[in-house]
N, C-alpha and C positions, 0 to 999 in steps of 0.2 A: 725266729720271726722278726722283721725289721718292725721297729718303732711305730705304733700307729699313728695316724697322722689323718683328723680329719677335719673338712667343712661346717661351719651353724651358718645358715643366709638366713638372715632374721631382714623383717620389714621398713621397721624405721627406726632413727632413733630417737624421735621424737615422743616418745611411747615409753610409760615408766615398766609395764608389763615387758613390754620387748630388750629392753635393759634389766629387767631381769632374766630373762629367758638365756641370755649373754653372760650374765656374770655364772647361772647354773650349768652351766656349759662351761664355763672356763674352772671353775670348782668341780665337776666330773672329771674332766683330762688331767687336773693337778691328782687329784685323789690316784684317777687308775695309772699314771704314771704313761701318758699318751700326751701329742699336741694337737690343740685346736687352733683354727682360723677364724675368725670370726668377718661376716661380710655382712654390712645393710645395703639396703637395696634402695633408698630412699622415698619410699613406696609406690614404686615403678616396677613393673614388672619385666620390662623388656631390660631393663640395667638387670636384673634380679636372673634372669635366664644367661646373660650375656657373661656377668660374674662365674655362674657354675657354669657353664660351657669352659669356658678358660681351661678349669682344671680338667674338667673331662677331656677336652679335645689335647691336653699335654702329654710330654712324650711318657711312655709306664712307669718310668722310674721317677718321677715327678707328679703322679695323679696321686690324691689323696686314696686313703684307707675306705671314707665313705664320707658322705653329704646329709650332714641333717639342716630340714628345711621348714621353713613356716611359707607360703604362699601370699607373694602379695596380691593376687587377683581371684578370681572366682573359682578359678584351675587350678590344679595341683598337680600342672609343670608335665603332661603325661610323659613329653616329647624326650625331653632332658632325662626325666627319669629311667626313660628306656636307654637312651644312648651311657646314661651312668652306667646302669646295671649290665649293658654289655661290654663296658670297660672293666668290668670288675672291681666299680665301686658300689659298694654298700648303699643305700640308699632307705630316707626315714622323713615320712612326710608328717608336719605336725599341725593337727587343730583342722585338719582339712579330710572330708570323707572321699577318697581316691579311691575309686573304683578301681582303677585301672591295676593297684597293688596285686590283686589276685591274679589276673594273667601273666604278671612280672613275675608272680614267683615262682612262676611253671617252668622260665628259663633260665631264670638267676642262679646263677653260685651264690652271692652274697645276699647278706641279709636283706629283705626288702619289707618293711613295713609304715604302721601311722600308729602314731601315739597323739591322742586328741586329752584335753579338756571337756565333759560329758555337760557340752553345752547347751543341751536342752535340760537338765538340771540346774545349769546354772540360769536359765530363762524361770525353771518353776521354785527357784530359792527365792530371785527377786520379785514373782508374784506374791509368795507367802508374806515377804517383807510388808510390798505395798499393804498387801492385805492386813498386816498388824498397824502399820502407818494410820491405814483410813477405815476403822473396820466399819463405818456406817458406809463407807465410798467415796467416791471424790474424782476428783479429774488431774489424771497425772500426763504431765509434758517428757516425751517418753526419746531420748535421743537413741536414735539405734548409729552402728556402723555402715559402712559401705554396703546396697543392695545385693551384690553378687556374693559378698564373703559368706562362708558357712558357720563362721562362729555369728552373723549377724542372724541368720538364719536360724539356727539350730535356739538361739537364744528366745526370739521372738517365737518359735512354735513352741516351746519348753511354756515362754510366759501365758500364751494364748489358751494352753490345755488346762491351766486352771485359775487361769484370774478371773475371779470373780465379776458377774453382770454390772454389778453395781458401782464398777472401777474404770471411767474410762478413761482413753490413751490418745491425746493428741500427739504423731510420730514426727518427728525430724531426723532427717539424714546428716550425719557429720562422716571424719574418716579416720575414727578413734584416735586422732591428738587435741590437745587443750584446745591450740587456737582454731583447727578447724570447727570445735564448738559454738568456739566463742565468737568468730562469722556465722555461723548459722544459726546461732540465738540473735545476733546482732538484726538477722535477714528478717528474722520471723517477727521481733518487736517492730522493724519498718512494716509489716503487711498488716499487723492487728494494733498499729495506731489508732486511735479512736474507737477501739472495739471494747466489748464489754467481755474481758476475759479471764475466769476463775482457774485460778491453777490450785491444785493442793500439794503436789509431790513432784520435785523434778525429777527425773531417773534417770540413764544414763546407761551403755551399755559396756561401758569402763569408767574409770574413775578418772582418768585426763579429761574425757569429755564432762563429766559431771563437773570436776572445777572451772571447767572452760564457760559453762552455762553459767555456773553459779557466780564467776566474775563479769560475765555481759550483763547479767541480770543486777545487780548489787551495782553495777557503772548508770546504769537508768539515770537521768537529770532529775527527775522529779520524786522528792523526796519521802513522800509516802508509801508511791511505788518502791521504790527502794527499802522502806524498810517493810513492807509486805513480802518483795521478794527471799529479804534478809530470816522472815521467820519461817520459812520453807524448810523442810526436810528435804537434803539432798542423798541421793542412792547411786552407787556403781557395780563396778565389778571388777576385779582382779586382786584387791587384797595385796598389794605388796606387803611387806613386814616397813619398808622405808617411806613409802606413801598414803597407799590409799589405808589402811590399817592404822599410821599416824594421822591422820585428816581426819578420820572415825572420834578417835580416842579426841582430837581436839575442838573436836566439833563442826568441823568446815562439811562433812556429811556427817550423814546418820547412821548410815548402812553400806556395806560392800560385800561381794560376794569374793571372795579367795579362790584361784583357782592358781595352782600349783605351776607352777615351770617345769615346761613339758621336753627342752631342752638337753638340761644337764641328763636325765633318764634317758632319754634318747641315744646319749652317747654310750650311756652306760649298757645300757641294750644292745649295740651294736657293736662294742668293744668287747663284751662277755662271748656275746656270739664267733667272733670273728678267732679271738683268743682259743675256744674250747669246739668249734666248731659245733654248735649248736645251733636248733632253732629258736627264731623268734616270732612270740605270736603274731599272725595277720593284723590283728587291730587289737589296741588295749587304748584304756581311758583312766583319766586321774580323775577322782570326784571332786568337786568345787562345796565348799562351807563357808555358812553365811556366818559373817563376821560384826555386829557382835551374834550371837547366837539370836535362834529367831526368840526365845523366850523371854531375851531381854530388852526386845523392841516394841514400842510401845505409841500410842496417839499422843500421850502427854507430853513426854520429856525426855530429852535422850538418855540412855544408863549407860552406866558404867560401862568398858569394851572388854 
């Protein structure tokens, strides 16, 4: 069998999570003794199709082994996916619920599947949090991602099915990087000038945006505001071991939830498959764990990670 050889189009690179998801990928292909390409899409979607088209539309002896993909838009690519799978590339959609997977595998030779993050677990990790955060309740500034994503989605029903009555959420839209936070904290302090506004917990639905809030907030002119802003419990998600997991431990948050790089396994899923002629299952998920553990989160004072 010739050399495997495949695609990761990841979103941005502006995103510590998605830089991870890259480096798990490029440590998959060293291990199984395969090569990967790695492509960002700049978080455009139409660069993002036009990228993997490339290799699809090349001549056989130049298409890749298979394509793994995280989705920059609310879709997960149906169009692409079919034209892969009938090149006879492998094809692995990740963190995105595709439907369309199960009628691909009714014609596919090659592997076709989605490997997510069980990101309605990670919405009801960072309820539990808030909920140790403010256990009398309180009012949390709740930044989600992009309306159409399904990790935005899957997040906020996760946190919705059990956050408590007594915790409420004023929501902002960012597009999970620091600075698009750190504009739309910028936007929201312009509209609640002169307002009378209690925040208790910021939260975040990564941890780029949580820093991204937490540096518009802590820039405030006025110096009390500022250091109000400053004694805030800050909350994300994704848990790097190099970021958001160091940010924890040093205090810049409180909280983040871990969810695993769904990347490098993807390949490695695909490479098993393809190697031993195996299936692989239609959908599988990595579970996400709250970082530091939820017992050691507390109202008072941050503990130990």
């Amino acid at each position: 069998m010739p050399r495997l050889r495949f695609i990761c189009s990841l979103i941005t690179k502006e995103n510590d999570y998605q830089m991870e998801q890259a480096a798990s990928a490029r440590t998959a292909a060293q291990n199984l003794g395969v090569d990967v390409e790695i492509a960002f899409a700049d978080g455009n979607a139409i660069t993002q199709s036009t990228q993997i088209l490339k290799h699809v539309q090349a001549p056989p002896e130049q298409r890749p082994s298979g394509i793994v993909v995280e989705p920059v838009g609310g879709t997960a690519l149906p169009q692409v996916a079919k034209a892969a799978a009938t090149a006879g590339i492998g094809w692995a959609v990740l963190n995105r619920d595709a439907d369309y997977v199960t009628d691909l595998r009714r014609i596919a030779k090659v592997p076709v599947f989605s490997l997510s993050t069980d990101h309605e677990a990670v919405g009801e990790i960072q309820a539990k949090q808030l909920a140790a955060l403010l256990p009398a309740g309180g009012h949390v500034l709740y930044i989600q991602g992009p309306s159409e994503n399904a990790a935005t989605k899957g997040r906020i029903l996760g946190m919705n099915r059990i956050l408590s009555p007594s915790i409420k959420l004023t929501t902002l839209r960012a597009q999970w990087t620091e600075e698009s936070a750190r504009r739309c904290i910028e936007s929201w302090l312009t509209l609640t000038s002169g307002k009378k506004v209690t925040i208790d917990v910021v939260a975040a639905q990564n941890d780029a945006m949580a820093v991204g809030a937490r540096k518009a907030l802590l820039g405030v002119p006025h110096p009390i505001e500022r250091e109000m802003w400053q004694s805030l419990p800050y909350t994300g998600v994704d848990g790097v071991p190099t970021t958001g997991q160091t940010w924890v431990r040093a205090g810049t948050l409180r909280a983040t939830v871990v969810t695993p790089p769904t990347a490098g396994e993807a390949i490695v899923m695909m490479a098993q498959a393809l190697i031993k002629s195996t299936m692989v299952p239609e959908r599988s998920f990595i579970s996400p764990t709250s970082y530091p553990p939820l017992e050691k989160i507390s109202a008072s004072a941050p503990q130990p990670a």
